[in-house]
Structures are given as structure tokens and as C-alpha cells.
C-alpha positions as CSV (number, residue, x, y, z in Angstrom):
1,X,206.6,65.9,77.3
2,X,204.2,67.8,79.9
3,X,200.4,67.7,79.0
4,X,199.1,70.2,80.5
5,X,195.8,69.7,82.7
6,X,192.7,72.6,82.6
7,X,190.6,72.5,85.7
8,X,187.9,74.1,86.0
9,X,187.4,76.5,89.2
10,X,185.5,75.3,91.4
11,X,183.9,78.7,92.1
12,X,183.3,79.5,88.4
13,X,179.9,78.5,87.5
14,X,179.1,76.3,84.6
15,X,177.0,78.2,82.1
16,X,174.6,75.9,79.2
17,X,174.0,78.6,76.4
18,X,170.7,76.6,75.9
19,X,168.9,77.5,79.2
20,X,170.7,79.1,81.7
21,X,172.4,82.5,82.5
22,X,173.7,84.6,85.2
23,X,171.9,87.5,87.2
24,X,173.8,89.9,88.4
25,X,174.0,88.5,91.7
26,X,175.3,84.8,90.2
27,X,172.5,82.9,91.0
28,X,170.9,80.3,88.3
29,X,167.4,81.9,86.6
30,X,166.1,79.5,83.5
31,X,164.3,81.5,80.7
32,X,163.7,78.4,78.7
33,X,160.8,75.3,79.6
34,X,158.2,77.6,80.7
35,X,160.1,79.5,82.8
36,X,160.3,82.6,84.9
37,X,163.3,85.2,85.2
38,X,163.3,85.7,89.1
39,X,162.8,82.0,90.4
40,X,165.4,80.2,91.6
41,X,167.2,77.2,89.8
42,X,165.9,73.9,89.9
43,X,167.9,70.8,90.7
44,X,167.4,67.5,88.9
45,X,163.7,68.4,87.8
46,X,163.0,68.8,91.3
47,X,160.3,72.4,92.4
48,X,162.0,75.5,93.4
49,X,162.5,75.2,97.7
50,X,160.3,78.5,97.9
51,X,158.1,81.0,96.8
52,X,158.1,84.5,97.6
53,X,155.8,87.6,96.1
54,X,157.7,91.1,95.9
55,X,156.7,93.2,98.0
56,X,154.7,95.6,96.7
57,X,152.5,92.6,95.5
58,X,152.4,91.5,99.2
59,X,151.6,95.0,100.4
60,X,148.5,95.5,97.8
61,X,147.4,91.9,99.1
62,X,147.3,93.3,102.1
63,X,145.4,96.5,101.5
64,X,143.0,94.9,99.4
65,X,141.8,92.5,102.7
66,X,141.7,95.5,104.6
67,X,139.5,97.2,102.5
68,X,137.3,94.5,101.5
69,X,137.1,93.7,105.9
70,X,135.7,97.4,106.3
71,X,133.8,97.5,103.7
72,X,135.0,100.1,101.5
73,X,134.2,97.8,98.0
74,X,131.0,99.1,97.0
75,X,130.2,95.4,95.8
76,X,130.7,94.2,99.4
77,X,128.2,96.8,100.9
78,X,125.2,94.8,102.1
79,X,122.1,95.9,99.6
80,X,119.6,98.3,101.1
81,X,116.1,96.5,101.7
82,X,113.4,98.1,99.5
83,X,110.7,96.2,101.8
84,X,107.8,98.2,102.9
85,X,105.8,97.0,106.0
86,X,101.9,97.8,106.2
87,X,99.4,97.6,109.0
88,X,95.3,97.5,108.3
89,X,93.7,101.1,109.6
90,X,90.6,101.4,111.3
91,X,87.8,103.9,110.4
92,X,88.5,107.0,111.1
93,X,86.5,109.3,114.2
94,X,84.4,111.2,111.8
95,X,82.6,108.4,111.1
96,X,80.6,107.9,114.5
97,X,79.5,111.6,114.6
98,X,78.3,110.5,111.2
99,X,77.0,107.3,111.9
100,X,73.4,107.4,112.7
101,X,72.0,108.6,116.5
102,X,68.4,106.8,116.2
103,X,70.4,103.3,116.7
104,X,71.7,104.7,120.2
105,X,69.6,102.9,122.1
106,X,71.0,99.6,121.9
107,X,72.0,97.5,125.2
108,X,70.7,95.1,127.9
109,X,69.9,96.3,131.4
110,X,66.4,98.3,133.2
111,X,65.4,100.7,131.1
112,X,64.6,103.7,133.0
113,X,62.2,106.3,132.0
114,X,62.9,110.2,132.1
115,X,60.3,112.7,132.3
116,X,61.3,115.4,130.5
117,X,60.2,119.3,131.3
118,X,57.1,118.7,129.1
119,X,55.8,115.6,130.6
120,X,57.2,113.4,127.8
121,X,59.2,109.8,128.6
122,X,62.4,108.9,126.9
123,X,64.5,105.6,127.7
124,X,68.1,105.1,128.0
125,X,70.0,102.0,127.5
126,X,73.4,101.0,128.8
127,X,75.5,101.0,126.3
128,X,76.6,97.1,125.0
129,X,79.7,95.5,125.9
130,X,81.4,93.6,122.9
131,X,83.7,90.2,122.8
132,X,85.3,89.5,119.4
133,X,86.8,86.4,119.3
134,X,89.6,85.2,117.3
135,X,89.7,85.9,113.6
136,X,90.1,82.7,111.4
137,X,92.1,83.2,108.4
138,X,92.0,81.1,105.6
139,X,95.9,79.4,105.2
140,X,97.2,81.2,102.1
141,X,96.5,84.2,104.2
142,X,99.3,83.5,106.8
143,X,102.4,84.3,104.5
144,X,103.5,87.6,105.8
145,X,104.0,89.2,102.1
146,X,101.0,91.2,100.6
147,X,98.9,88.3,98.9
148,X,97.6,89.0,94.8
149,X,95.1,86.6,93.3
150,X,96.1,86.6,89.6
151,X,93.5,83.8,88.5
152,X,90.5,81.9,90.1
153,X,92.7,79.2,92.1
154,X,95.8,81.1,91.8
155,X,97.8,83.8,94.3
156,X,100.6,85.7,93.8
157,X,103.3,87.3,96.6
158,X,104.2,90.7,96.5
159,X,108.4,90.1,98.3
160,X,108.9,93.4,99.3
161,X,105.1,93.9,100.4
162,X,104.8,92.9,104.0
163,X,102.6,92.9,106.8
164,X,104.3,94.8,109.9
165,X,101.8,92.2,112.1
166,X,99.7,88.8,111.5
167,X,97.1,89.5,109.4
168,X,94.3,87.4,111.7
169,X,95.6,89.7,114.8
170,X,95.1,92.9,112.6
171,X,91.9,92.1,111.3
172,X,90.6,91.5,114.7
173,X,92.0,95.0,116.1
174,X,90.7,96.9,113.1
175,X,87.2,95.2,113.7
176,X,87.4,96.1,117.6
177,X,87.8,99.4,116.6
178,X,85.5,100.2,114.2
179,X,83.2,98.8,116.5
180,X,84.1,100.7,118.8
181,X,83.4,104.0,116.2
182,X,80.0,102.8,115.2
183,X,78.4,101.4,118.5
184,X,77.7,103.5,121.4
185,X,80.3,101.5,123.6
186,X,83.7,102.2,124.8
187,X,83.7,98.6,126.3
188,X,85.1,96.1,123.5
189,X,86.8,92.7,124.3
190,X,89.1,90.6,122.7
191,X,89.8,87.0,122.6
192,X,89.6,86.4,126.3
193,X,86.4,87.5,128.7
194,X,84.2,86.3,131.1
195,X,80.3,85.5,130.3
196,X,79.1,88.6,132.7
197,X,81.7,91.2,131.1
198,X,79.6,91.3,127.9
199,X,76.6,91.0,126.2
200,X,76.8,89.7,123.2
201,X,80.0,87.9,121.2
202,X,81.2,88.4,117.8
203,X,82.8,85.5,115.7
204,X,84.7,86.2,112.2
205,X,85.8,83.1,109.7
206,X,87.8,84.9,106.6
207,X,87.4,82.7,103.7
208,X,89.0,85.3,100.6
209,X,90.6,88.2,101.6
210,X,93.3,89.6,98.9
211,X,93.4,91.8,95.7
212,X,93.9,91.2,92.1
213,X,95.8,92.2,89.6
214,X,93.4,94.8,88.7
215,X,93.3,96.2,91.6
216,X,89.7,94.7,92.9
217,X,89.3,93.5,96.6
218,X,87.5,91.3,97.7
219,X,86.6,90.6,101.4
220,X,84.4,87.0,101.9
221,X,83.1,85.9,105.5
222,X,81.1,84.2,107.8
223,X,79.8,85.7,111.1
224,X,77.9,84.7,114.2
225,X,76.9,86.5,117.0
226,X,76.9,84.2,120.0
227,X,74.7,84.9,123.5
228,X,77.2,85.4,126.5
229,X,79.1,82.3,127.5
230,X,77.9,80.5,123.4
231,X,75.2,79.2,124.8
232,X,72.9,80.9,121.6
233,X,73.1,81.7,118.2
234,X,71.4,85.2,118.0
235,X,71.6,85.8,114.6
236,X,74.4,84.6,111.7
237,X,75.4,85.3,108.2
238,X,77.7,85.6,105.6
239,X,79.2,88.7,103.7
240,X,80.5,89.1,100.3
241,X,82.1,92.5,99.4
242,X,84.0,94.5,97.0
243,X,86.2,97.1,96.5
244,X,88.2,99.0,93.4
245,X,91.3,100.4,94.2
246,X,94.8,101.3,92.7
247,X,97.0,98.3,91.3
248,X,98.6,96.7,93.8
249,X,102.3,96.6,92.0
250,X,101.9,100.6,91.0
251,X,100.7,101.3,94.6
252,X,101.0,98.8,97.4
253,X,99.9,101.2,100.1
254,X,96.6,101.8,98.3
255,X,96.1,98.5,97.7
256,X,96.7,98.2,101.4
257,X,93.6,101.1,102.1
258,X,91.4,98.7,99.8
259,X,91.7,96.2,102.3
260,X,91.1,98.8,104.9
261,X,88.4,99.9,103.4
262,X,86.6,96.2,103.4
263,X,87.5,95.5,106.8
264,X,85.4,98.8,107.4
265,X,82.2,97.3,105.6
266,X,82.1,94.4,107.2
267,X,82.6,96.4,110.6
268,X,79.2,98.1,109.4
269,X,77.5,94.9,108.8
270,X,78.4,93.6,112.1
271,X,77.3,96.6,114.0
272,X,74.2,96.8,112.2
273,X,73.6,92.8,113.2
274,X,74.5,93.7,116.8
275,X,71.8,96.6,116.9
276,X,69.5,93.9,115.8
277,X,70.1,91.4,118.0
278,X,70.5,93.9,121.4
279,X,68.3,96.6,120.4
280,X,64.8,96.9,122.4
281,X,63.1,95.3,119.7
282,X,65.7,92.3,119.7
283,X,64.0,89.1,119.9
284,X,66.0,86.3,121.6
């Protein structure tokens, strides 16, 4: 009797109803464990050799890095800076045709007479020459955003406030030039100078220079006016002074003129000191 033998081909896949089944191609997907239709079989619980993306995913991969490298996602834009930069202003021209004439004669040097048509004798004085020194700025004054007191021992930074310059070198260009508007001089100095170039030298210490929350500055100093070379005190003194303006957070650059504005005083006070102390009735 023959038995008769089945082999199986050995090109003929063997198919488990339970996990597997042919593609169209032959090759082994799993749809069971987790699977995915699309990855190639696994052998003995081993990972699948490799991984590939289609290619459309690989070519909006692709286009994606491109965009995001020229920056054509809005979210990848650098943000604009909203940060204003302010400088201190000086007094404006007007004011020394304002300022008063009778104080013209202010200065060091011979005084010489001239006879005028009717026998009468005026005197004319050279006019002063000026050195301002540094200006001292208290410490909290040194941070480059626009400064808010919003208590007795407390101060507030405005971020997107700044100063376009130190505030110490400001102050003292402001001062030279208000000086400069309210004294009959063209011949300020600053910082550096020899004894001989002027006649009398101008030191500022800022102790409180800011504005609150309500919009009030407030400007506090201590001055001295020095004999060429330092060699005298000729006169010294403190100012204290005030100013309302707009609220800072509504309007930065009016907050900004408040300032201004006080720099401005104390330029009067100090020219006003300086006639004083070099006028012909100046006693040294």
C-alpha cells in the first residue's frame, strides 16, 4: 500500500489565520499585537530591520524645515521691540533773550570804563568761563530703564523706558547748556580744564532724581562752586525741587520733559549762585 506524502512548497508561504496575511506583493504585514499594516514582519520577536516614512510625509518634513529656516512661521518671527529711548533736553534759546540783562555784568578781569556821548561811564566785564565737573548720581540712578518711585524706600523700572545715554553724562550736558543759555558765556567746560581756562567751577551730587506714580518729580542736590584749581569754596548749597507732570506709564516722554524741566531749575539756581559769586559785588 503507497501512503502518499504532502509536502509543502517551499515557495508557498505559510499563512496563521490569527495574525498574519498576505499584501499583494507577498510580503508578511501583522495586524494583530499592536501592529501596523505597512511594516515589515518580525522574526522571533525580534524589531523590524528598518524604518522608512512615505514620501509625501518625508517631503512635508522637508518643507516644513525650510520654512521654519527662512522664517516664514509667523511664531518664529523675532518680536518687534516696543522700547523707546529718551535723552534729557536742555532749555530752549528763548529763554536767554528772556532771562534778565541787569545780571550781564558778571566776570573777572579790568573793568574798563566807557564814556558814553553824554559824559556818562558804563563798565563791561568779560564774560565768565565755566567748568562743570562730573555729575554724581546716586546708585539706583545707574540702571538704564526710566526709574518710578512708587513708595518712600521703593523704585520701580519702567522695561521698555530707556535712557538713549548715562543719565550722570546727560545731566551734566543739559546743565552745560543751560548755562550756557542763562550766563553771558559761550565758554563752558566739562570734566577736564586747566585752573587758568576758567573762573569759577561748578560741582553737582544728585541724591533723588525720579518720578512717581503720580506723575510728581522730584530733583534733590548738593552744589558747590569751587575757586579755579579747588583751592576755595565760594559759595554752596543744596536744592530741593518739584515738578507735576503726566503719569509716567500713560506718557513716558512727558514724564521724561518733567525731568527736563527740573534739570532746568536747578540750572537757574546755579546761574543765579554764579552771578553771586563772580559778579562785581562778589565777595571772595
Amino acid at each position: 500500500m503507497k501512503h502518499e506524502v504532502k509536502t509543502q512548497s517551499p515557495t508557498t508561504p505559510r499563512v496563521k489565520a490569527e495574525g498574519r496575511m498576505k499584501n499583494a506583493s507577498g510580503a508578511r504585514t501583522f495586524l494583530s499585537a499592536g501592529g501596523l499594516a505597512g511594516w515589515p514582519a518580525r522574526k522571533g520577536g525580534q524589531e523590524c530591520r528598518s524604518f522608512r516614512l512615505p514620501v509625501l510625509a518625508r517631503l512635508l518634513l522637508a518643507l516644513a524645515a525650510g520654512l521654519s529656516l527662512t522664517g516664514c512661521f509667523g511664531f518664529l518671527k523675532p518680536a518687534k521691540s516696543t522700547a523707546r529711548h529718551f535723552v534729557l533736553t536742555s532749555l530752549p534759546a528763548a529763554e536767554s533773550a528772556a532771562a534778565p540783562r541787569a545780571s550781564v555784568a558778571v566776570g573777572i578781569g579790568p573793568v574798563k570804563p566807557l564814556v558814553a556821548a553824554d559824559g556818562s561811564r558804563r563798565y563791561l566785564r568779560a564774560s565768565v568761563p565755566v567748568g562743570i565737573g562730573p555729575v554724581k548720581l546716586a546708585a539706583y540712578l545707574f540702571n538704564t530703564s526710566f526709574a518710578v518711585r512708587i513708595g518712600t524706600n521703593e523704585i520701580d523700572y519702567l522695561p521698555s523706558v530707556l535712557w538713549a545715554e548715562r543719565l550722570d553724562t546727560g545731566l551734566q550736558r543739559v546743565l552745560a547748556a543751560d548755562l550756557a543759555t542763562l550766563l553771558p558765556t559761550d565758554q563752558i567746560r566739562l570734566s577736564a580744564w586747566q585752573s587758568v581756562d576758567v573762573s569759577v567751577e561748578v560741582y553737582i551730587a544728585i541724591e533723588r532724581f525720579d518720578v512717581d506714580a503720580r506723575g510728581q518729580g522730584v530733583l534733590v542736590a548738593w552744589w558747590r562752586l569751587l575757586s579755579p584749581g579747588g583751592d576755595k569754596t565760594l559759595k554752596a548749597g543744596d536744592s530741593r525741587l518739584t515738578r507735576q507732570g503726566p503719569l509716567p506709564d500713560a506718557d513716558p516722554s512727558g514724564a521724561v520733559a518733567t525731568l527736563s524741566d527740573l534739570a532746568a531749575d536747578l540750572s537757574r539756581q546755579l546761574a543765579q549762585a554764579v552771578k553771586e559769586t563772580t559778579g562785581p559785588h562778589a565777595q571772595h
